[in-house]
C-alpha positions in Angstrom: -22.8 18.0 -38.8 -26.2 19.9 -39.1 -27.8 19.6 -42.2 -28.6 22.9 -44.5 -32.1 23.5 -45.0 -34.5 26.4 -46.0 -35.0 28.2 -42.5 -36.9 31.5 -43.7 -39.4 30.6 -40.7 -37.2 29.3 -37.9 -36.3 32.0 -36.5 -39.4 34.0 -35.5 -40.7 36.4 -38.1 -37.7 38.8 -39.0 -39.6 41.4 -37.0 -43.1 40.8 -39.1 -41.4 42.2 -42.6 -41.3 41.0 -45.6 -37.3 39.1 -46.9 -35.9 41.4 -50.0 -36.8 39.7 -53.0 -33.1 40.2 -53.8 -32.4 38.4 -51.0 -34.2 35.7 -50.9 -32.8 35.2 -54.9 -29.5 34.7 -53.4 -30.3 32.3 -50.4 -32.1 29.9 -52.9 -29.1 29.6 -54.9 -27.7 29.1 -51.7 -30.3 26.1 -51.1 -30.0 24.6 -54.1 -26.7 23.4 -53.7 -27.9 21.4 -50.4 -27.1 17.9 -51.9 -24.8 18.4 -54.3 -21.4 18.5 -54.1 -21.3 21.9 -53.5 -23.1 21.7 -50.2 -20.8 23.4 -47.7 -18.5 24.8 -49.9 -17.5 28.2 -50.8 -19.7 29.3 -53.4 -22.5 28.1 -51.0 -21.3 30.3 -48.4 -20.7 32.8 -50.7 -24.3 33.3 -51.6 -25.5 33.2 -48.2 -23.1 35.9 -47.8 -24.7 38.3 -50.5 -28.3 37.5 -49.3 -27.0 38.8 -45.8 -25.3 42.1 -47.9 -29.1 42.8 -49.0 -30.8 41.8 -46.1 -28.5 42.3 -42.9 -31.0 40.7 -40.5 -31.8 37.7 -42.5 -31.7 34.9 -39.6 -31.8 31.9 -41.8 -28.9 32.8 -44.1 -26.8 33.8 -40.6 -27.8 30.2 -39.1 -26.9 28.4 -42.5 -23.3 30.7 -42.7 -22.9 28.8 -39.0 -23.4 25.8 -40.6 -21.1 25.8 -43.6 -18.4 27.9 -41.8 -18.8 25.2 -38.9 -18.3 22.3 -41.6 -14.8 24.4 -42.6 -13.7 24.5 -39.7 -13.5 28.5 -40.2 -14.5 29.4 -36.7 -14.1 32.9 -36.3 -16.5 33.5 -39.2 -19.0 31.1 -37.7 -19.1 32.9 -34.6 -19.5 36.2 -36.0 -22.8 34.8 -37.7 -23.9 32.5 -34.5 -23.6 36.4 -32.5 -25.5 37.9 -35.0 -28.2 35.1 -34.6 -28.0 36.0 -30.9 -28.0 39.6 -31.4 -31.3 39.5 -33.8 -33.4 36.3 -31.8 -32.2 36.6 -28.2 -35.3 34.9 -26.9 -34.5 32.1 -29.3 -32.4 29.5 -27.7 -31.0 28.2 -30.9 -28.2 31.1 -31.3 -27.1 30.4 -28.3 -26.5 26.7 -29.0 -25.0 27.3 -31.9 -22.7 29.6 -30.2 -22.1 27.5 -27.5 -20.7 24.8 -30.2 -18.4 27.1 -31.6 -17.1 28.5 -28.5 -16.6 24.9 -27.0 -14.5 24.2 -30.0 -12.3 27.3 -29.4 -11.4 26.4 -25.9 -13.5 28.7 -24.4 -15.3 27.0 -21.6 -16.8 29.4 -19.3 -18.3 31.4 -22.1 -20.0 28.1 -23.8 -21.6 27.2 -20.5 -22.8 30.9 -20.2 -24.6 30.0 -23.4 -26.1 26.6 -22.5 -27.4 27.6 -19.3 -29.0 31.0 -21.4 -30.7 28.2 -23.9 -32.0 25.9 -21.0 -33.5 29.1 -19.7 -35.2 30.4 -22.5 -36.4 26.3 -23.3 -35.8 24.1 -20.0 -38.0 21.1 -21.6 -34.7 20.1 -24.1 -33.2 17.6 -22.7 -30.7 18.1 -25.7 -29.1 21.3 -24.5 -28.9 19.8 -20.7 -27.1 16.9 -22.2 -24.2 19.5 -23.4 -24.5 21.3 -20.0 -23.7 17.7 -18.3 -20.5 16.7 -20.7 -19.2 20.0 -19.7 -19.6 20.5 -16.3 -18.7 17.0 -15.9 -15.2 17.4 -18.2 -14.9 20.7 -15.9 -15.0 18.7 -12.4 -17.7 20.6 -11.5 -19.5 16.8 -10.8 -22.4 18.6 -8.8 -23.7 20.6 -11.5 -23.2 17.9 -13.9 -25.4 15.4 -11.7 -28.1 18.3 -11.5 -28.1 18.1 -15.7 -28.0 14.0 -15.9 -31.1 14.1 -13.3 -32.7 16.5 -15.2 -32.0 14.6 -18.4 -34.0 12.0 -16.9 -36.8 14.1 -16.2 -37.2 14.9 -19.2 -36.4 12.4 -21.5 -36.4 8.7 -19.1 -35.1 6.2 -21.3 -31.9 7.2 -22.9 -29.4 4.5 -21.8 -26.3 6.4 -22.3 -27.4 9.0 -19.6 -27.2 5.8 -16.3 -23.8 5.5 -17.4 -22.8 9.1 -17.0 -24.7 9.8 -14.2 -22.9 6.7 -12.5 -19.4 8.3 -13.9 -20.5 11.5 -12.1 -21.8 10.1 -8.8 -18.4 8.1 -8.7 -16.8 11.3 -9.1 -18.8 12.5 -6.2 -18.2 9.8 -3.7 -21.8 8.3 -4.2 -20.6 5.2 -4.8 -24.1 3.3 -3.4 -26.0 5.3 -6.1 -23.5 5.1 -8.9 -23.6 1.5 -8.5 -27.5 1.1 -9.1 -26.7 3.5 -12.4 -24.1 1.4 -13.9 -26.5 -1.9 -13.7 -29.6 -0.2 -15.1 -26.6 0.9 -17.8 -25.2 -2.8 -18.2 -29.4 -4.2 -18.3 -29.2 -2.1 -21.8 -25.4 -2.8 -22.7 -24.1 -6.0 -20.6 -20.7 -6.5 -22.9 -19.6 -2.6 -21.8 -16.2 -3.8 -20.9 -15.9 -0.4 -19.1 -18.9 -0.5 -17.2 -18.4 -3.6 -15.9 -14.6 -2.3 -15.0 -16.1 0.3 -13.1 -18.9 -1.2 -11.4 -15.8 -3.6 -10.2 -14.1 -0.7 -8.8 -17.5 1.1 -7.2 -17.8 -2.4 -5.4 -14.2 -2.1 -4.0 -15.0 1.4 -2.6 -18.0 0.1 -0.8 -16.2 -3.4 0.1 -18.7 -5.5 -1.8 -15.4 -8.0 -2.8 -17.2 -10.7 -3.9 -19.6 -8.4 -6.2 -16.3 -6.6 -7.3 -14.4 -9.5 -8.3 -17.8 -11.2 -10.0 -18.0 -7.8 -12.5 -14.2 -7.4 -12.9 -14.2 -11.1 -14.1 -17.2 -10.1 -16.3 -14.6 -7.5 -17.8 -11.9 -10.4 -18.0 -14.0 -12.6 -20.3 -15.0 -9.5 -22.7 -11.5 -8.5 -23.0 -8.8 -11.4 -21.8 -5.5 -9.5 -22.2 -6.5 -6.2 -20.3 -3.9 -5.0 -18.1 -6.3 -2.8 -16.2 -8.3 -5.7 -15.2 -5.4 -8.0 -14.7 -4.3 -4.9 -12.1 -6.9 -5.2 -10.4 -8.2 -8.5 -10.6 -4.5 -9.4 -9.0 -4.6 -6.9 -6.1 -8.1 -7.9 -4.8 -6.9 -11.9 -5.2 -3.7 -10.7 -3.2 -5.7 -9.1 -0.2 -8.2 -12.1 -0.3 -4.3 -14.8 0.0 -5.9 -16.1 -3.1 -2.2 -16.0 -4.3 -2.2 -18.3 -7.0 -5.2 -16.5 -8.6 -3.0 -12.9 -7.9 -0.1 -14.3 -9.5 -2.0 -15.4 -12.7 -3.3 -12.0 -13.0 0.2 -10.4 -12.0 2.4 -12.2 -14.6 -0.2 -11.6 -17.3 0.2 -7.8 -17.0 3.5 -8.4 -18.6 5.0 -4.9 -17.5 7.7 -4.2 -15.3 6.1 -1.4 -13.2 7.3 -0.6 -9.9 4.0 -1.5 -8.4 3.4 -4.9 -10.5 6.8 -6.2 -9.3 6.4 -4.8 -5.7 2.7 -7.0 -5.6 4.3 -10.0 -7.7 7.3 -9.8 -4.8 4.5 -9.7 -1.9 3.0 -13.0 -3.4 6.3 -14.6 -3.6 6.8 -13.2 0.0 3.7 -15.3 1.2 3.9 -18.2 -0.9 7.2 -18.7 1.2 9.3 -18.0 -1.7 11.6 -15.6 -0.2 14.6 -14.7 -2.3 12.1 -14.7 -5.3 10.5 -12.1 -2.8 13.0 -10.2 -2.1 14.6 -10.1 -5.6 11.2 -8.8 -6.9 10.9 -6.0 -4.2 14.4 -4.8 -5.1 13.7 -4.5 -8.7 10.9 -2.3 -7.7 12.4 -0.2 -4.9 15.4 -0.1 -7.3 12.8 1.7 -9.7 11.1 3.7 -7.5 12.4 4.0 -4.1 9.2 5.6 -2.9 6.8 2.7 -2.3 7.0 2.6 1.4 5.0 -0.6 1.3 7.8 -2.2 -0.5 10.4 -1.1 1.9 7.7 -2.8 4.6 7.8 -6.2 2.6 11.4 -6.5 1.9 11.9 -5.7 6.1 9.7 -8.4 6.5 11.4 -10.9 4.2 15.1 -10.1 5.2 14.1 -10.4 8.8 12.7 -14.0 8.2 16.1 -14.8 6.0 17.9 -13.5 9.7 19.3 -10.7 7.9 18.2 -8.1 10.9 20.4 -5.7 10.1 19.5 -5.1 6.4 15.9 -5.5 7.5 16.5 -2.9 10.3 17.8 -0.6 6.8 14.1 -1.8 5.1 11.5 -1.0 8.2 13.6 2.7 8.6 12.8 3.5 4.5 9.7 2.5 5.1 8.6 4.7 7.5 11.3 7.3 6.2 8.4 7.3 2.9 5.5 6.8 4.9 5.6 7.7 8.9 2.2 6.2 9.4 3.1 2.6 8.4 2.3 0.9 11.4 3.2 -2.6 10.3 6.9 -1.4 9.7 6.8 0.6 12.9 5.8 -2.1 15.0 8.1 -4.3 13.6 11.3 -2.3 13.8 10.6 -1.6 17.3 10.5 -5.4 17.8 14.3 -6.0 16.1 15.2 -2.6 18.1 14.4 -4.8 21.0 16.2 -7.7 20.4 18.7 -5.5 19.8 18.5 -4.2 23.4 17.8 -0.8 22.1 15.0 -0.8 24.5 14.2 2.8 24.7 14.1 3.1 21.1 11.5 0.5 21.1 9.4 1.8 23.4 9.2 5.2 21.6 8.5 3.9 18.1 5.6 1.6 20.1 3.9 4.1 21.4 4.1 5.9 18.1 2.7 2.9 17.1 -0.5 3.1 19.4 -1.2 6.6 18.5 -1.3 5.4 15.2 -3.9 2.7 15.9 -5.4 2.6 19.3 -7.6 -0.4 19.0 -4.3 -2.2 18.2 -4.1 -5.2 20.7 -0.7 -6.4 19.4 1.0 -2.6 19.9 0.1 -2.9 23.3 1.6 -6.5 24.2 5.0 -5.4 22.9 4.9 -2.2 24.3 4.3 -4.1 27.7 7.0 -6.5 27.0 10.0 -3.8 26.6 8.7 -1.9 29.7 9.0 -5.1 31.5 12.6 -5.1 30.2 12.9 -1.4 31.6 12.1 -2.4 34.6 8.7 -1.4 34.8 5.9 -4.2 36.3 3.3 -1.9 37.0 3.1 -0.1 33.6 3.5 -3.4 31.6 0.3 -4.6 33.1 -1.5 -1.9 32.5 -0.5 -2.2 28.8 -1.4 -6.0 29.2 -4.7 -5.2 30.9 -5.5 -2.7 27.7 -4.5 -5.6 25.3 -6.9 -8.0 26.7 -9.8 -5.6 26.8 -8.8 -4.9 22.8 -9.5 -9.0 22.6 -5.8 -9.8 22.0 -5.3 -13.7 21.8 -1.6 -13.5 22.4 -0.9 -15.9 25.1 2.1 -13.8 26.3 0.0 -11.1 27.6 -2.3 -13.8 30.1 1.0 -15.3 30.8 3.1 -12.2 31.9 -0.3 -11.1 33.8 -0.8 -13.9 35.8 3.1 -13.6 36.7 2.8 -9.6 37.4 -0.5 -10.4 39.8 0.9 -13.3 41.2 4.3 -11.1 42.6 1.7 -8.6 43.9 -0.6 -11.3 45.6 -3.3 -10.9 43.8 -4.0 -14.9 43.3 -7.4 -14.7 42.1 -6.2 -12.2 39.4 -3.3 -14.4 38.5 -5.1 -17.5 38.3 -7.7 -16.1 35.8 -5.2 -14.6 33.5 -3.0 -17.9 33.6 -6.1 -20.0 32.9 -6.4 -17.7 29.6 -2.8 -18.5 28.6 -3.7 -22.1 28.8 -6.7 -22.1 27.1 -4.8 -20.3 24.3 -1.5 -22.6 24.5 -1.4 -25.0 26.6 1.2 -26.8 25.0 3.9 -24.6 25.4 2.7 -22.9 29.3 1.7 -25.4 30.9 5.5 -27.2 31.0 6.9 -23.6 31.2 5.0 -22.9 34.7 5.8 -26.2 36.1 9.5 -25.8 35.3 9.2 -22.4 37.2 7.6 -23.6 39.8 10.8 -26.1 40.5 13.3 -22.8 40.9 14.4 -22.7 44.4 12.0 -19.0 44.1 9.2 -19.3 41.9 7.6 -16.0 40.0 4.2 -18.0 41.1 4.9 -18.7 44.8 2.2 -16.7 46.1 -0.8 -18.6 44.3 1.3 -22.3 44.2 -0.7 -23.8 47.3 -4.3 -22.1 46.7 -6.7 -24.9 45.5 -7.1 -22.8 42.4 -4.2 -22.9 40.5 -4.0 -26.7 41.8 -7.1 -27.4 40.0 -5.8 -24.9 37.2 -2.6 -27.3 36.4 -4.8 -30.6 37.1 -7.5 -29.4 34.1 -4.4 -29.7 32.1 -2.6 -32.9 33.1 -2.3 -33.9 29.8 0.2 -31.1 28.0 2.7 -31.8 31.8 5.2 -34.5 30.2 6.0 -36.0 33.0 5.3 -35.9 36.8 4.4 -32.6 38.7 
């Protein structure tokens, strides 16, 4: 709270006349309770009050009325003396402050920031009002103006630490994450056990995929407050996308809170440390709290599909994307049980969902080949095969069923590449699988069997033959 003082002076000059003695008896009584227990009370005010009934324009007795009626909490009055400070002093930035205050504290926004932007105006060089103009554009949203008054702030007044930290709050805000990062370590050189700028630096890291500078200031946050929840939160999801599960789990458990998204990650972990009705028990507890996570419904297909319940895992993939029709992960793998359900068509229409969805998705377009081989369809399979290979796919299937499709259209030197890829990728399984087709009474490979090429092929890789050619 402002202190009461003698402030004949401050405001300048009461138009060049002389205070009424009178007046002037009442405003010392006025400042000689300033220290006593009387300061700020109603007989203070109330002789600051009868200087005014004297002398109407008497700025110092109007400014101390804001003062004391501020210190009551008695905000109408205070703002009927801050506008008559206004009214008599316009070109003095102080009324407006003043004003500004009170009209903050009564909720009214818009008309404080009038004020505040009137007083940086009248004096620009006070870093002090462009520090109010920054809390409330920034408590407003409005982050670019607030950015404009911390930059200012620094222009005017360099050092004051507390000013990196809310600039980096507000280029957060903004998307700047590069710049807000460089604000919250000039903040943390000044303050380095701010649990909450080290929180936030962690997450600013995450936003520009710095992981390993994330997880070294989210730790820092760990040791200055252990039991942290936040920190645990987050600490646990960046160890779960790293499959540093043991590390996730730590920081899962020790949230201690049943939230659907805790048990949905504490279920994923279970899910890849192999622990599958853990899993599975752990994403049901979640979905059974909030049916909405579509990346649950994704995990739980995943882990009922590897227990062999397809059909409830068909029931999971079909919430999933139900909740979330971009989840290419679920898509692609319901199209795969649709297929092995010989819903073929069904498959192929949720696949090429799927490459719309990502088209640099190698994987999407192996299975997409794969059920338009089952449909009957050679030539469009390997042009879905040809498009996986350009994507890099390592998938030995794909070289495999090309060297078979350009083989059965005579195109040996073709086939022989692509079957030389499947080898290099596994040989242990293709090599035995092509000499076993080469034994049926009509071989998928009988146009390229006799060319020196694929002889020289199959000799490279004697050793994965188990037994004689």
């Amino acid at each position: 709270m402002a202190c009461l003082v003698l402030l004949i002076l401050i405001f300048a000059g009461q138009g060049g006349r002389e205070i009424d003695p009178k007046a002037l008896e009442w405003f010392s009584k006025g400042e000689n309770l300033i220290g006593t227990e009387q300061e700020f009370s109603d007989l203070q005010a109330e002789y600051f009050e009868k200087a005014l009934s004297v002398e109407s324009g008497f700025t110092a007795a109007h400014l101390n009325l804001v003062i004391i009626y501020l210190h009551q909490e008695k905000l109408n009055l205070a703002l009927n003396h801050s506008e008559e400070l206004v009214r008599l002093e316009p070109e003095d930035p102080r009324g407006y402050l003043m004003r500004a205050r009170i009209r903050s504290l009564q909720d009214d926004r818009a008309r404080a920031i009038q004020d505040l932007e009137r007083a940086s105006a009248l004096d620009p060089e006070d870093y002090r009002t462009w520090e109010e103009l920054a809390h409330f554009h920034y408590e407003g949203g409005q982050y670019e103006k607030a950015l404009q008054a911390y930059q200012k702030i620094l222009e005017l007044h360099p050092s004051p630490v507390a000013v990196y930290y809310n600039l980096a709050l507000t280029q957060q805000n903004l998307g700047r994450f590069q710049e807000a990062a460089e604000n919250f370590k000039r903040h943390l050189a000044n303050s380095p056990n701010d649990f909450q700028a080290h929180l936030l630096l962690g997450l600013v890291y995450l936003e520009l995929g710095e992981v390993k500078l994330a997880e070294a200031q989210l730790l820092a946050a760990e040791r200055i407050e252990p039991g942290n929840p936040e920190v645990a939160h987050h600490l646990g999801k960046l160890y779960l996308e790293s499959e540093e599960l043991d590390s996730a789990q730590q920081r899962l458990e020790k949230i201690a809170d049943n939230s659907p998204e805790n048990l949905a990650n504490l279920g994923v972990v279970a899910k890849k440390q192999g622990r599958l009705k853990e899993a599975a028990q752990l994403l049901r507890r979640a979905l059974s709290k909030d049916p909405t996570i579509a990346l649950a419904w994704g995990h739980l297909g995943d882990v009922l599909a590897e227990l062999g319940k397809e059909d409830e895992a068909l029931e999971a993939y079909q919430k999933a994307i139900e909740y979330d029709p971009d989840d290419f992960d679920s898509i692609l793998n319901l199209a795969s049980l649709l297929a092995n359900h010989k819903k073929p068509e069904l498959a192929r229409t949720l696949l090429e969902r799927a490459r719309k969805l990502k088209p640099e998705s190698a994987e999407a377009e192996v299975n997409l080949a794969v059920i338009l081989e089952r449909l009957g369809q050679p030539d469009e399979a390997l042009e879905h095969y040809l498009k996986a290979v350009e994507l890099g796919t390592e998938d030995p299937r794909a070289y495999f069923r090309l060297s078979v499709l350009f083989a059965l259209k005579s195109e040996k030197e073709k086939s022989v590449k692509a079957l030389r890829g499947c080898f290099e990728r596994e040989p242990r399984k293709y090599v035995p699988l092509v000499l076993g087709n080469l034994r049926a009474v009509r071989s998928e490979f009988d146009s390229i069997r006799y060319t020196p090429e694929f002889g020289n092929l199959l000799d490279e890789y004697r050793e994965y033959w188990g037994g004689d050619r």
